[in-house]
N, C-alpha and C positions, 0 to 999 in steps of 0.2 A: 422797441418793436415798431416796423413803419406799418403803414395799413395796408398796405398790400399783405403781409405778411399773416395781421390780424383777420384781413376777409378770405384768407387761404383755412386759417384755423375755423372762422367761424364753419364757411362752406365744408368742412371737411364731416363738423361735431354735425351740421342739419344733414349730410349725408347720411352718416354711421346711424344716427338717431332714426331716421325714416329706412334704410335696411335693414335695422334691428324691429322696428314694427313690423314692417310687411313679410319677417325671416317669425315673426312671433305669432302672428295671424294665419301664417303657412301653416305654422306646426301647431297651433291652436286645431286647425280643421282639420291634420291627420292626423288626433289621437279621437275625433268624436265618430264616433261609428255609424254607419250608413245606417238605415231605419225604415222599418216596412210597416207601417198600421193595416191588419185583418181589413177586411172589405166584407170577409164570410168566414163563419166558425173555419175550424180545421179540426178533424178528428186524431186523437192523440191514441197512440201505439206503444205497447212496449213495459216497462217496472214488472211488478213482482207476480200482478194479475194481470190476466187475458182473457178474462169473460165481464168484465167493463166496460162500457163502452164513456170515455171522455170525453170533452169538445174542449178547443179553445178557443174563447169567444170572438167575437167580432171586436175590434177596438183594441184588441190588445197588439203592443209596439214589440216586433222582434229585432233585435238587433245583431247586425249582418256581422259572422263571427270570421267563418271560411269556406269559399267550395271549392269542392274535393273533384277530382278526375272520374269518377264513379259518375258521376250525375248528378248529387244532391248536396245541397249548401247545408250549413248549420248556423242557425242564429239560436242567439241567448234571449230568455227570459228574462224577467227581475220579478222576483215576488218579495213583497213585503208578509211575514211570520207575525204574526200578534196572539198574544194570550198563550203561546206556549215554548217553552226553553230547549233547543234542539243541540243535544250535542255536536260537536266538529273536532274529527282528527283528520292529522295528515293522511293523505293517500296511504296503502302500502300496498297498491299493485303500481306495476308499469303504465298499464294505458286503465288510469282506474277513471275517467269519463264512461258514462253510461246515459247516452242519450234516447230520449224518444223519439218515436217517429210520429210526423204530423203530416197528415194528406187529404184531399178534399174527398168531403160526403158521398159516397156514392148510392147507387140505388140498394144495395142489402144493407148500408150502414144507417141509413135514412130509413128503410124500414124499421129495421131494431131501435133507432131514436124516438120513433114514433108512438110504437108498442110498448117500451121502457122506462122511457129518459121524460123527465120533464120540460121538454122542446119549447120557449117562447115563440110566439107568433114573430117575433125578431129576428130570431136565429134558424128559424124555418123558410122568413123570405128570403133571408141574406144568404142560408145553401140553395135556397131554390134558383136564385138570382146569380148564384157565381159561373153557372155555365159547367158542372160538372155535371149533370145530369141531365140527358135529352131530353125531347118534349113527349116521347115515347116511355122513357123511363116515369116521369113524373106522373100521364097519364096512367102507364100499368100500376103506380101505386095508389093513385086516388080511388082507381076500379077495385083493388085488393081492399083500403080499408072502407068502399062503400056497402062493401058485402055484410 
């Protein structure tokens, strides 16, 4: 084998080698899904009860699933289960997804938070702070609970 020959093989294996990395690192970062950390709770909607009112905190990572033509996107959760054994079967409907809805605090969900829910001074800035509720909204509730 003369050398031309051999710096045709080598340059060919440093080729293949460096488009098998940058072809691995491509598909590396389209399977991680895009990711939104809260900034302000979000009020959750929707299971078996509708006179609860839930929050999901600030800090918590949703991960970008799909959005749909309607309007609204859908990200996943991840909760970690401790201390108790939950069964799992397969589906047996067609569209057996059953999601909640999550939207930001508004002035009648903020008052019910208030009067109900044990609201940290945290998750009260961070609704007060997310710009769902005007400076008119927030003043009519201060006046409501100074009465």
């Amino acid at each position: 084998m003369n050398r031309k020959t051999l710096l045709i093989l080598v340059l060919n294996s440093v080729l293949c080698g460096a488009l098998g990395y940058v072809l691995g690192v491509f598909m590396d970062a389209q399977k991680r899904p895009q990711v939104h950390k809260l900034k302000a709770p979000l009020m959750l909607a929707g299971g078996a009860t509708s006179d609860h009112q839930y929050l999901l905190p600030a800090g918590t990572s949703l991960y970008f699933d799909q959005a749909f033509p309607e309007g609204f996107v859908r990200y996943k959760v991840y909760v970690n289960v401790e201390g108790v054994s939950l069964d799992v079967a397969p589906p047996t409907e067609k569209f057996w997804l059953d999601p909640l809805t999550a939207f930001p605090v508004g002035k009648e969900q903020l008052g019910k938070l208030l009067k109900d829910y044990p609201l940290t001074k945290d998750e009260l800035r961070g609704i007060l702070a997310s710009g769902a509720l005007s400076k008119e909204d927030i003043k009519a509730l201060l006046e409501e609970f100074s009465r």
